[in-house]
Each structure stands twice: as C-alpha cells, then as structure tokens.
Wavefront OBJ file of the C-alpha trace (Angstrom):
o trace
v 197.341 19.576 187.273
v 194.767 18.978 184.872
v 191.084 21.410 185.831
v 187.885 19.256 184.871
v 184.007 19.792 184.874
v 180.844 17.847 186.082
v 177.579 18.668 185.890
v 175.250 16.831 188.796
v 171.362 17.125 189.542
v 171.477 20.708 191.369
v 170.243 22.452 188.253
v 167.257 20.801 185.808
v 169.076 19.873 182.566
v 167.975 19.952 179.167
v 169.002 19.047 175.562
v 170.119 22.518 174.687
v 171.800 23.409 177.960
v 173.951 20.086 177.649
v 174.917 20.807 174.418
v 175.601 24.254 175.699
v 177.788 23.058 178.103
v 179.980 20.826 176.225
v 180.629 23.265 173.758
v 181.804 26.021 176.219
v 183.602 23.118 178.151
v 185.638 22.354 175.228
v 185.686 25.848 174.032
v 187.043 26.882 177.500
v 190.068 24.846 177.680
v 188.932 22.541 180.395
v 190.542 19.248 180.269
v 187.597 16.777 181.008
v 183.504 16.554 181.300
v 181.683 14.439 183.200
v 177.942 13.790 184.242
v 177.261 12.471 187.638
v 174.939 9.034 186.610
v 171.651 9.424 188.610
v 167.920 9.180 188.065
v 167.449 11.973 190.461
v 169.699 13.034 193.614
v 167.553 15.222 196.363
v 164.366 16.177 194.453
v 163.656 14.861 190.673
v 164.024 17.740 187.886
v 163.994 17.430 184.296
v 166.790 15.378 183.013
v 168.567 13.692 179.911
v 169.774 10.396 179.615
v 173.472 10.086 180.661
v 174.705 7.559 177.905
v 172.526 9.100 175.073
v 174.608 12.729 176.547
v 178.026 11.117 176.327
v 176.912 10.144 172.187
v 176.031 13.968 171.796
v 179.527 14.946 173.502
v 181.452 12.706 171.160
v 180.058 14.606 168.263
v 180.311 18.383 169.634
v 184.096 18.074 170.709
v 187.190 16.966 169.480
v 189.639 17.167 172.608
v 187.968 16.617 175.973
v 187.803 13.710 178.120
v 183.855 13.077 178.967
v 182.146 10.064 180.795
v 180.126 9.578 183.795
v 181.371 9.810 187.596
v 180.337 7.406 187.880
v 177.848 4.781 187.107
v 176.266 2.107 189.259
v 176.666 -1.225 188.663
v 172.450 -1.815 190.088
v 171.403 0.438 187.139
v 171.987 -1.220 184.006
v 173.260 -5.094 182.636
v 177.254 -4.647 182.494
v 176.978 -6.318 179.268
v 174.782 -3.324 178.593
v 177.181 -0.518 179.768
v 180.384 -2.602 178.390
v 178.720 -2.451 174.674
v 178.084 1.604 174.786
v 181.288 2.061 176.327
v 183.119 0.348 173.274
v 180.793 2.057 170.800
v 180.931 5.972 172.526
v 184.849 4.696 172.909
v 185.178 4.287 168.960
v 182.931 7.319 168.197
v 185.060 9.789 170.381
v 188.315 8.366 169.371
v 189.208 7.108 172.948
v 188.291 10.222 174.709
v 185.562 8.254 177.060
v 186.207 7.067 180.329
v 184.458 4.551 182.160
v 183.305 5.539 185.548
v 182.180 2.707 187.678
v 180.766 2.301 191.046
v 178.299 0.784 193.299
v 175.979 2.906 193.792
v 174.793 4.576 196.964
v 171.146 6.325 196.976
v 168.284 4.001 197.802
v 165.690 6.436 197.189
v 166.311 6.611 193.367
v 166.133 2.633 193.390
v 163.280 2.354 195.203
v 161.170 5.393 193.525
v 162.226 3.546 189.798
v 161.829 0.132 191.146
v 166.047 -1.184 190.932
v 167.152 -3.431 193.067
v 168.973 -2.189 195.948
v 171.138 -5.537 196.942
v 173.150 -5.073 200.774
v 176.856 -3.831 200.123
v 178.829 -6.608 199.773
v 176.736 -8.164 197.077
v 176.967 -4.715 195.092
v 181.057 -4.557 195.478
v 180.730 -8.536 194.119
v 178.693 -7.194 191.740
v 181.434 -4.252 190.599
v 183.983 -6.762 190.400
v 182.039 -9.281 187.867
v 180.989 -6.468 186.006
v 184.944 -5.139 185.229
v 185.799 -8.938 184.398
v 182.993 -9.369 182.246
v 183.426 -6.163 180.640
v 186.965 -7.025 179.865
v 185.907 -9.949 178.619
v 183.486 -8.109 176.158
v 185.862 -5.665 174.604
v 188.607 -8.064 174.016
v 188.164 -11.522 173.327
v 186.812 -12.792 169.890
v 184.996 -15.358 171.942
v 184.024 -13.685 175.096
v 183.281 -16.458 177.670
v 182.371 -15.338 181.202
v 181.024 -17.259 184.388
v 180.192 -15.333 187.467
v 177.674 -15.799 190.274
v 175.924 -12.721 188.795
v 176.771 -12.411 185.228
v 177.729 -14.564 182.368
v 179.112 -14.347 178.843
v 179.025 -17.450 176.354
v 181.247 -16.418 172.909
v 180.657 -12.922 172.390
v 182.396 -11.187 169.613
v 181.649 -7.854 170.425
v 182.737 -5.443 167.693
v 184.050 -3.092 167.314
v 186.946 -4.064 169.895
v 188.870 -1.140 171.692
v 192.931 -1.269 171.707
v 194.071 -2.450 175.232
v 193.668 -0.144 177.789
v 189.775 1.873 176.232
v 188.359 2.362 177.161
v 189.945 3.213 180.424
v 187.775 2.229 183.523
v 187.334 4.670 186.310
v 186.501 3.468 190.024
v 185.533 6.428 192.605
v 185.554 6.269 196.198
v 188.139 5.612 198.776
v 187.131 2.816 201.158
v 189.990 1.067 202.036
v 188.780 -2.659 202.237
v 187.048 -2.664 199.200
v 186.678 -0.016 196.991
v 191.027 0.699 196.838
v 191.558 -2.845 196.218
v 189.658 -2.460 193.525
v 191.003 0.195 192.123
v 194.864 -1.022 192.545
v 193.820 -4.247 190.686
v 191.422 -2.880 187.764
v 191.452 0.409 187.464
v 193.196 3.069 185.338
v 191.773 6.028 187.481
v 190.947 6.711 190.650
v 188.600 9.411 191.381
v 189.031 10.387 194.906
v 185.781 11.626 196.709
v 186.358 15.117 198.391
v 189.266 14.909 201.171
v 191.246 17.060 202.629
v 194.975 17.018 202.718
v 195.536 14.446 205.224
v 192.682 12.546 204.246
v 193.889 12.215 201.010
v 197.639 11.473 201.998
v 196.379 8.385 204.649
v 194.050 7.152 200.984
v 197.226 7.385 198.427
v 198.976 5.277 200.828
v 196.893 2.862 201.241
v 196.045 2.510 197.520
v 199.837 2.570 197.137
v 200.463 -0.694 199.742
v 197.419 -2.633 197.732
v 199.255 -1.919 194.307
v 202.656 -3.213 196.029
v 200.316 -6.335 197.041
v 199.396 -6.626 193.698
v 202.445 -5.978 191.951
v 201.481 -2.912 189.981
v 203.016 0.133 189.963
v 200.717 2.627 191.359
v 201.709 5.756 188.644
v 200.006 3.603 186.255
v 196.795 4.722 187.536
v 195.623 8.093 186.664
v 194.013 10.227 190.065
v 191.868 13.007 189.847
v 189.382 14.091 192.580
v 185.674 15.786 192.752
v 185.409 18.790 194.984
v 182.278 20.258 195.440
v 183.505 24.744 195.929
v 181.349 27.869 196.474
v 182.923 29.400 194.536
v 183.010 32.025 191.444
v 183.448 35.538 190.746
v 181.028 37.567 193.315
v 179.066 36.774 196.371
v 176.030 36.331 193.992
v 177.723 33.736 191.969
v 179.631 31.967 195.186
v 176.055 32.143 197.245
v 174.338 30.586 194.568
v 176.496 27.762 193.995
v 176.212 27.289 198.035
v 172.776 27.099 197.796
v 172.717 24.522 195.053
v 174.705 21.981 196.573
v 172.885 22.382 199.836
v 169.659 21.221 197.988
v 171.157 18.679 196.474
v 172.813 17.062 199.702
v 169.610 17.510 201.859
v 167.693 15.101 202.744
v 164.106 14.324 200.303
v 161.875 16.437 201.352
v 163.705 18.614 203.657
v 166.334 21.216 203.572
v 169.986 21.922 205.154
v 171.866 24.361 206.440
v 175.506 25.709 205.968
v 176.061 24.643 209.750
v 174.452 21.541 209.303
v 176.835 20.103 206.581
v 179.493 21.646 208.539
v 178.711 19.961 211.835
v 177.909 16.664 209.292
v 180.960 17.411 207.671
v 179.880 18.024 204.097
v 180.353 21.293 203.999
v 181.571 23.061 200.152
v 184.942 24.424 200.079
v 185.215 28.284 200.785
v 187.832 30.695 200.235
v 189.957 32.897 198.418
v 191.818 32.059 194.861
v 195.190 31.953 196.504
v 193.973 29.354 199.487
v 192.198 26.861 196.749
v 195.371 26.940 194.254
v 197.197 26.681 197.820
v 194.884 23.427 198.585
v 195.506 21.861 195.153
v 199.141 22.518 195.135
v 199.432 20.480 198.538
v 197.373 17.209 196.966
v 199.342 17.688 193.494
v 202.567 17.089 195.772
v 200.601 13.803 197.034
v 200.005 12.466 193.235
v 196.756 14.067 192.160
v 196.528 14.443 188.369
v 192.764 16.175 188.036
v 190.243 18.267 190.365
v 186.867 18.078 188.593
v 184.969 21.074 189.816
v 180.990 20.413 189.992
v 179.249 22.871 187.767
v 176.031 23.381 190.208
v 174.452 26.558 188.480
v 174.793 25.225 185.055
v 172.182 27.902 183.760
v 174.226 29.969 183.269
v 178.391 30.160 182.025
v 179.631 33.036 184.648
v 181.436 30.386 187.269
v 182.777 27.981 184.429
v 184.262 31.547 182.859
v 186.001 32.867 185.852
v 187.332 29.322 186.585
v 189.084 29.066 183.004
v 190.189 32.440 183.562
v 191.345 33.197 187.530
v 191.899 29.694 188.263
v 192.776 27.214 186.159
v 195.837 28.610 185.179
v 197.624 28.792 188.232
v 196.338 25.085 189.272
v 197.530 24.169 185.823
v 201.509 25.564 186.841
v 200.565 22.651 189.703
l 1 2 3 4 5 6 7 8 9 10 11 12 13 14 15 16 17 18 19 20 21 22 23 24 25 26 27 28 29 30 31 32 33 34 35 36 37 38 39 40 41 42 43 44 45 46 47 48 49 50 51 52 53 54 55 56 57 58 59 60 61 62 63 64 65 66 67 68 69 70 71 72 73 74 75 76 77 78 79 80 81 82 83 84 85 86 87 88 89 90 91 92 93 94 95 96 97 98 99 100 101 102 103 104 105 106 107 108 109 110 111 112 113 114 115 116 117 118 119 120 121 122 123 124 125 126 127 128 129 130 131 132 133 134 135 136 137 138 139 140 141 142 143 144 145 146 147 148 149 150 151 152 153 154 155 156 157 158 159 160 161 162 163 164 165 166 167 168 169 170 171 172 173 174 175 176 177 178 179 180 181 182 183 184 185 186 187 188 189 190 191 192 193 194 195 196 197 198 199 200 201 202 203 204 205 206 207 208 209 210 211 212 213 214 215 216 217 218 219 220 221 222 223 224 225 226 227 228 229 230 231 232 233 234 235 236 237 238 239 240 241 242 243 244 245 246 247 248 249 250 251 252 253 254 255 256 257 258 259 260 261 262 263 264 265 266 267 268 269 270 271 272 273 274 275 276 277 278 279 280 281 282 283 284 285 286 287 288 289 290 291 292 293 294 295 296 297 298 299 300 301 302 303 304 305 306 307 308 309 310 311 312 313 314 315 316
C-alpha cells in the first residue's frame, strides 16, 4: 500500500512552508501530495493559491504524485481547471492528478460570493465538467453542449496522452457520487470509513462498474484518514487539537466527545492497531491512505510516519 500526504486549512500556510513541505515530502519517500482545495475551512488563515502550489510542486520534485483532494466544480469555469490541469500535467511529466468534486461548505461560498446551487444541480454540474474536460484535452476540435457548459472547436494544446491527466472523484455516496466514479474516474478517493463501511462502498462501486461494463481494478483507490497521531503525546495532542478546529463549527469550538458522539472523531491508537486497520482495507482493494498533515509547522509527525509507519503499511 502506497502512504500519501495532504496538507488542509488546520495550520496557516505560506510560500516557504509549502515549498518546505514538498521538498521533505519527496525527500521522505512518500508516494503522493495533495492540498485540500478551499478558500478557508473553520476560520480563514493565511493561504496560497492551490493551482499556483501544484506549478511550484512540479518544479521542486521529480517523483511524487501531487494534486488537489479535491476541487469543486462551483469554484472555478471547468474550461478553466481542464486548461491548468493539461499544462501542470505536461510540466510534471504526468505526475498530477485531477481531484474533482462538488463541493460541500457554504460558508466559504457565501463569505467570497460563489454560487452555492442545491445538490443535484452541482452533481449535473460534476458530470458536464468531466465531459467537457475530456473534450478539452483531446479533441483537435473540442465541441461541447451541456445545460451548463459549452465548448465550440477548441484546440487546446498541449494535449495529454489518453488517460492524464487522470481524474480523481472523492466521496462515497452511492446514488451519485459512485456512479460517477465507476463511469469517469481513474481514482477513487474514499472519505474516512471504517472497515465495514468501506467493504459495503467497494461493493457497491464494484456492481455500478459491472453496470457499466468496466472492470473495477482499472480504477486506482486510495482513502483520506484524518489520525492523532505521531511520535509523543505532544505531537499526537497537537494534531488532535488541529483537526478539532478545523471540523468545528465558525465561530465555535468542539470537543473530543463531541466528534465522537457526531461521529467524526480522528483515529487513535497504537502503530500495530493502525498498520492492523490498513492491512484489513488493503485486503478490500485500497491502493493509498493519504494521511492529513495538520501541524504542518513543523516536520516531526511527517518524520516518524516515513520512519515507524510507512514501512510496515508499505509490506500491505
């Protein structure tokens, strides 16, 4: 099993500390890099432009996978996202993936003034995006007629090779969003589940695929799991603490027991029960864990993960 990184909105980011990070990323042996795409998520802190980071990662590393996880389809044009995807995609060498999604926090659309359509007009929304992205990247004379978004003979160069850049749908709601992923995608990022959650969403991405008529190991799974975790009850309290703000409410706070009783808790425990954890969902088909990097500040967690625990999740 493959160990990735994201880094989220529990920690103010800045130039140098991104570049920072994707240096020791890459430098650590970690398989993957992604940002979570958000304008702010709890309170607002200083932040860098997602797409402008993925340019920087391009140039700083040579072997990791990097992209966001993932980006919503109310943010930006698709014919927007589709054209930096296709140049970051030729600047890395194929390394960037696509994360796509339909976004889910209404304060950041309201406080930056997005529209905020009702669900099922943002899942129509994802869909028209893929095609016309598709569209974009491959045809010499891109034509495209949706209810939301049109093309009419784009030659949008440089075009990738088939299958890049890959696109990347998260989430695991079975009437939409694993549809979706069974007929577009070539990863599926899983949102955190536990064992059985995770075996009742594999098969039920698995019967859309045989709907479809695609063979479900062609799409690549990986999952985010938000852990307290790291190498001493500092480290491991701090993290806790982090993703507590950043799940609470605007304005307000939340306890341990809280996101337990909400059940949003992180996951706690010992080196043996996580690699234990993992080993159960790699026998279900997962490819990646992505581990959120909440104290990004500072390189101690990252460290100990590369060195106590990613290679026993690796042996998956």
């Amino acid at each position: 099993m493959d160990v990735g990184i994201i880094i989220g909105e529990a920690t103010p980011l800045s130039w140098d500390r991104w570049k920072h990070v994707v240096r020791l990323v890459e430098r650590l042996g970690f398989n993957s890099l992604f940002r979570s795409d958000h304008y702010f998520n709890g309170q607002q802190k200083e932040a860098i432009d997602v797409y402008l980071s993925f340019v920087v990662a391009a140039e700083l590393t040579e072997r990791i996978r990097f992209g966001p996880l993932v980006t919503p389809v109310t943010f930006r044009e698709p014919v927007n996202v589709g054209r930096m995807a296709q140049q970051i995609d030729a600047l890395s060498n194929g390394r960037f993936v696509l994360g796509l999604g339909i976004g889910w926090f209404a304060d950041e659309h309201k406080t930056y003034g997005i529209s905020f359509p009702a669900l099922t007009e943002r899942y129509d929304r994802l869909e028209e995006a893929i095609g016309l992205m598709n569209e974009l990247w491959y045809s010499r004379s891109g034509s495209f007629a949706g209810e939301y978004y049109q093309l009419n003979g784009t030659d949008s160069q440089p075009h990738p090779p088939a299958g890049r850049p890959p696109v990347l749908l998260g989430g695991t709601g079975p009437k939409r969003t694993l549809p979706l992923v069974a007929q577009h995608a070539q990863e599926w990022n899983a949102t955190p589940l536990d064992v059985a959650q995770y075996r009742t969403a594999t098969a039920t991405l698995e019967r859309h695929c045989e709907q479809m008529g695609r063979d479900p190991a062609e799409i690549r799974r990986s999952m985010l799991l938000f852990a307290a975790i790291g190498p001493d009850e500092r480290s491991q309290n701090l993290a806790r603490d982090r993703y507590l703000a950043m799940i609470a409410p605007v304005g307000s706070s939340m306890s341990l027991d809280q996101a337990r009783a909400a059940g949003r808790a992180p996951w706690e425990g010992t080196v043996e029960q996580l690699v234990d954890f993992l080993g159960q969902l790699r026998a279900l088909g997962l490819d990646e864990i992505v581990f959120e990097h909440f104290c990004h500040e500072e390189d101690d967690i990252p460290e100990w993960i590369a060195a106590e625990l990613k290679p026993g999740i690796e042996a998956l």
